[in-house]
N, C-alpha and C positions, 0 to 999 in steps of 0.2 A: 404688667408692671411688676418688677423685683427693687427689692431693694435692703440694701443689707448693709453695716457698719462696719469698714475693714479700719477706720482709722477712727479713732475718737475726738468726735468735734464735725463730724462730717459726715453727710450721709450720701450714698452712690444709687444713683437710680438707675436699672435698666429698661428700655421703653422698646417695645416691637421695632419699631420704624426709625426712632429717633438715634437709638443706642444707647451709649453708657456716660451718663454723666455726673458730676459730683454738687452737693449741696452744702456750701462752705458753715454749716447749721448742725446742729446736736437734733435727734427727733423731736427730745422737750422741745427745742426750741421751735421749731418749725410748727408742730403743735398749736404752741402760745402765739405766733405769728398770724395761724390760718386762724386760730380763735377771735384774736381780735379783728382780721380783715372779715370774717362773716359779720359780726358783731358791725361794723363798719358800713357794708353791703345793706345790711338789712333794714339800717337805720337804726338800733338801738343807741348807738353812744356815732358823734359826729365825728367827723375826719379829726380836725384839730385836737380832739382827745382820743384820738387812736396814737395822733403822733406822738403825743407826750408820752403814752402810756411806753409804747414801742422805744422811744431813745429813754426812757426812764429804766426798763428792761435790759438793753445793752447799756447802760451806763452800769446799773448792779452788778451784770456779770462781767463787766470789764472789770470792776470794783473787787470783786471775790477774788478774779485770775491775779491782778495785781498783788491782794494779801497773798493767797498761797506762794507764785514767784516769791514774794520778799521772805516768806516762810523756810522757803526750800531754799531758800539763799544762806538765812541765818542756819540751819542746818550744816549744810556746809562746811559753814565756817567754823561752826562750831567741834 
């Protein structure tokens, strides 16, 4: 398994058998994802607090992308 960053935001895996496909995720992100589904698996914290923590995580960084955009916007114009 290869897998390597040609675009930022995404990560492209290639797999022997399967071939080459993309991971619409940042590696943090995928990371913080497989952290909490072990977490999840194991039984340490329950499904129901997996989920919040997960749409709480992409609410934040929709939250960041949104500031910056509006950043890079007044820029701009500026």
């Amino acid at each position: 398994m290869e897998a390597n960053t040609a675009d930022r935001g995404t990560v492209r895996l290639t797999l022997p058998l399967v071939g080459e496909f993309a991971l619409p995720a940042s590696p943090d992100q995928l990371a913080f994802f497989g952290g909490v589904g072990l977490l999840t698996v194991t039984g340490l914290i329950e499904w129901p607090v997996a989920g919040v923590i997960l749409v709480g995580h992409l609410l934040a960084a929709n939250r960041n992308h949104q500031a910056l955009h509006e950043f890079g916007e007044s820029l701009e114009q500026a």
